[in-house]
N, C-alpha and C positions, 0 to 999 in steps of 0.2 A: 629401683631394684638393682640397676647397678653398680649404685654407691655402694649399698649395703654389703653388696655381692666383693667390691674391692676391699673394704673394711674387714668384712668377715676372712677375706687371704692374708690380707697383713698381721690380723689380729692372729691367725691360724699360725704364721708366717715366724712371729715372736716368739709363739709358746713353743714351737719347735727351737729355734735357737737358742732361746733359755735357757729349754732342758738339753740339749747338747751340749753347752758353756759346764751347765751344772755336773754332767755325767763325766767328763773328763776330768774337773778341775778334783771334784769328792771320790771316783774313782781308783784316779791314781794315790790321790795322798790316804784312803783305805786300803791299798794292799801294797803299798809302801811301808805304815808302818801297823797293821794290820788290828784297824779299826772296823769293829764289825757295826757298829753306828755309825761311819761315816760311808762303808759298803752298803747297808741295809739303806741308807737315806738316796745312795746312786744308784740303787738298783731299783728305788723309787721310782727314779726320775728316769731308769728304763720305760718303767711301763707307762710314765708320763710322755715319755717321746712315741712311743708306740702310738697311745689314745690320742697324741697332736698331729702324728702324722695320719693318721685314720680319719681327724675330725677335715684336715686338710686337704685330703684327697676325695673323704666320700660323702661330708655334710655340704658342700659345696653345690651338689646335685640338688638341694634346694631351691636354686635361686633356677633352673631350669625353666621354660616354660613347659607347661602340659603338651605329651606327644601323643602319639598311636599307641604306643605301649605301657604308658601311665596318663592318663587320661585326666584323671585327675590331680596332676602334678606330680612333685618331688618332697613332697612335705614331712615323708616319714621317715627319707633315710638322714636325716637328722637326727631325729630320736634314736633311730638304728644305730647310728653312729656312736651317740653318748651314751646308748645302754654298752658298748664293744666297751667303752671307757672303764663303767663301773665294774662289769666283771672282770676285766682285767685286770681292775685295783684290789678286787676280792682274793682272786687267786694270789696274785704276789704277795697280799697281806697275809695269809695264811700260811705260804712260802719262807717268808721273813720271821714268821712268830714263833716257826720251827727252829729255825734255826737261831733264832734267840735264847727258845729254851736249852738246844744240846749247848750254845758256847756256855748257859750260867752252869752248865751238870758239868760239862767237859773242866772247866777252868778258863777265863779270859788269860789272853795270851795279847794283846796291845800293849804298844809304847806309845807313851804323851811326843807330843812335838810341837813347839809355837804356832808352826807349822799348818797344821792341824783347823787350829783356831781363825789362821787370815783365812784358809779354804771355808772354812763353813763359813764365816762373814761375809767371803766374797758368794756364796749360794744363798745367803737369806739375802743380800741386796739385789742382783740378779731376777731372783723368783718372787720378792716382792715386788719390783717394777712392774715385770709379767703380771704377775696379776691386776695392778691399777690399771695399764694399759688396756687388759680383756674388757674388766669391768667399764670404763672410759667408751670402750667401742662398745659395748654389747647394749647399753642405752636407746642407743638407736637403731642397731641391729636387733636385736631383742631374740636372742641365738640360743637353743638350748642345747649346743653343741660349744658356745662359746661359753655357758653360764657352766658346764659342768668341768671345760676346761680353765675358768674362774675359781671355781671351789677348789679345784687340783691347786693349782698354782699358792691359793691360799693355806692348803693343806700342807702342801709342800713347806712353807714358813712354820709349821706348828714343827713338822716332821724334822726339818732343820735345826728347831731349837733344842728338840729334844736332844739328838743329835749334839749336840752343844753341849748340853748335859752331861752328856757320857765324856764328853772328850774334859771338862772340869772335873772329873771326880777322877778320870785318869792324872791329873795336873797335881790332884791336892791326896793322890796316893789312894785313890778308891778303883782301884781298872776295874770290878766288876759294876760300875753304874755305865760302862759301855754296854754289854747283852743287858743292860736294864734298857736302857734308852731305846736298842735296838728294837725290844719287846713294846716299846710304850710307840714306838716311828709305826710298828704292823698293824697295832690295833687301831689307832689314827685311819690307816689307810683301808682297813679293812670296813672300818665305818661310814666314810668317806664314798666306797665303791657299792656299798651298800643302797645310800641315800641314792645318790645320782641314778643305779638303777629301780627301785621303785619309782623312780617320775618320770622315768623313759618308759616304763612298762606300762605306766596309766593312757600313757602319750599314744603305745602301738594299740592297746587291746580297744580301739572304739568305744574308754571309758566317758563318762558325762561329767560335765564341767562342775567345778565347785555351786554349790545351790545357789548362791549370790549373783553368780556370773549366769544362772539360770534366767532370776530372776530380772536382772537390767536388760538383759534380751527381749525378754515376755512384756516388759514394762513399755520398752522403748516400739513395738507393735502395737499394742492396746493404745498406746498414746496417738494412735492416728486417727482424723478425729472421723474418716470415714469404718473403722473399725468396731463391728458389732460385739465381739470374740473370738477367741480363739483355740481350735484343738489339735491334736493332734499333733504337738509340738514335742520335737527332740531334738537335743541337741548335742553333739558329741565332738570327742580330737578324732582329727584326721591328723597325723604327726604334732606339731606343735599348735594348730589350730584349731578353731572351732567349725564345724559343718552347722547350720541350721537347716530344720524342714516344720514346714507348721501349714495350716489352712486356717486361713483370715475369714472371717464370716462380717458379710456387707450384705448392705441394702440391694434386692434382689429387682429393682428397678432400673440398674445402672446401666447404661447402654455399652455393646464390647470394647469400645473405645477408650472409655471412662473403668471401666477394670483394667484395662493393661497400663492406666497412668495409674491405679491404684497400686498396682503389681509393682507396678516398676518404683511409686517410690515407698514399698516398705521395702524391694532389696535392698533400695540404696541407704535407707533407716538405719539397717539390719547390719548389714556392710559394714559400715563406718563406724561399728563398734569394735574395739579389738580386746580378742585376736580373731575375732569373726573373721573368716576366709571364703565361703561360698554361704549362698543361701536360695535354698528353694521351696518357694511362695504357690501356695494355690489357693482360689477364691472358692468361697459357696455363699450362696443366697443364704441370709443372715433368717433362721428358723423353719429353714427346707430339711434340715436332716439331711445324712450322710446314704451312698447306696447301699454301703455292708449292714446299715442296721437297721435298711431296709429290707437286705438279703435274710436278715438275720429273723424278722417279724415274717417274713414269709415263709421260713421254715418251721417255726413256730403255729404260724395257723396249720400246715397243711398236718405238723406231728398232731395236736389238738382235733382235729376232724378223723 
């Protein structure tokens, strides 16, 4: 957990310098010589530094152990974190695609400059590194703080090229393909903030895991070979992971000794699947039936009488 825990700062550690690198170098050379595709791609890489320095300072509470006051870990302000990401990249998208449409009403007002061209080269080489290096770490981190600062980073190269775009049709005498480009960087990013939050939202609401991922859980229990069935199983995200809860039905002969090595190893079954994070197992005598439906037949007779 450690490892993971340094990796996940370096990798946090990058995407912030990056977009730093990138926000000064495209920055200044758009209100220099006042490219709103090369402003609209730095102003990007605002709210990219924002969403790296957020993943940096508060996805990090992850790797915490369980206290008194989260009991059950640290595992959702990660997702918390990446959902700050996508909405942040919604609003500036939306931000940007305004003001893409007044510059094409207004008139574009940019001058080309060679200029121009090494900056944005120098920000797709820059922000594609960034991203090989997330993706590199995030293998083994397995971060959905780092995957959505992955997809940024990667966006950022679409939004850069666009970008690029606009500053060639300035070069070859077309300035209004700059508030084109500009328009085409918002809706990119607007897309972009979109995605990342619907899978941080599935992450916070105690949605249930893809049916597949259902079903190798449920497989990998019944596969014991002391296991009679199983019900009362769910499973759902606690942040990035999975919670299980199920009751195993065994042979109702077993002495207490011999069910708590049963217990013990469908945790450990259950566990060792990922992203299974906790799991909690209860036995019943394999064709005794459950109390609630026996609560449930008792109330039955006495309505009937």
């Amino acid at each position: 957990m450690s490892e993971d825990r340094a990796s996940f700062l370096k990798a946090s550690w990058v995407n912030v310098a990056s977009n730093v690198l990138k926000i000064v170098v495209e920055g200044a050379l758009g209100l220099t010589f006042g490219s709103l595709a090369l402003m609209a791609d730095a102003a990007h890489s605002v709210a990219d530094l924002l969403a790296s320095a957020v993943v940096l300072v508060w996805g990090r509470f992850v790797y915490d152990d369980a206290d008194d006051s989260h009991p059950h870990g640290h595992d959702r302000f990660e997702p918390l974190a990446a959902l700050f990401v996508g909405g942040v990249l919604v609003i500036l998208g939306l931000k940007l695609l305004y003001d893409a449409g007044h510059a094409l009403l207004a008139g574009p007002t940019a001058e080309y400059s060679a200029i121009l061209v090494a900056g944005l080269v120098f920000a797709l080489v820059v922000r594609y590194a960034c991203y090989w290096y997330t993706v590199v770490v995030n293998r083994d981190v397995d971060s959905p703080s780092l995957r959505a600062l992955a997809a940024d980073s990667k966006n950022d190269v679409y939004t850069t090229l666009a970008a690029f775009a606009g500053v060639v049709g300035m070069a070859f005498g077309y300035p209004i393909l700059d508030p084109i480009a500009g328009g085409v960087v918002s809706l990119l990013v607007i897309y972009q903030g979109i995605e990342i939050s619907r899978e941080n939202v599935r992450y916070l609401s105690d949605s249930a895991p893809p049916p597949d991922e259902r079903e190798r859980i449920e497989a990998a229990i019944r596969s014991h070979p002391e296991v009679r069935g199983i019900h009362d199983f769910v499973a759902y995200y606690s942040g990035h992971v999975i919670e299980v809860e199920f009751h195993a039905e065994i042979d109702g002969d077993h002495t207490l000794a011999e069910a708590h090595d049963i217990e013990t190893e469908l945790h450990q079954r259950v566990r060792e699947i990922e992203p299974v994070s906790d799991v909690h197992v209860h036995l019943d005598p394999a064709g005794l039936g459950e109390w609630k439906d026996a609560a449930d037949r008792s109330s039955a007779s006495t309505t009937t009488r």
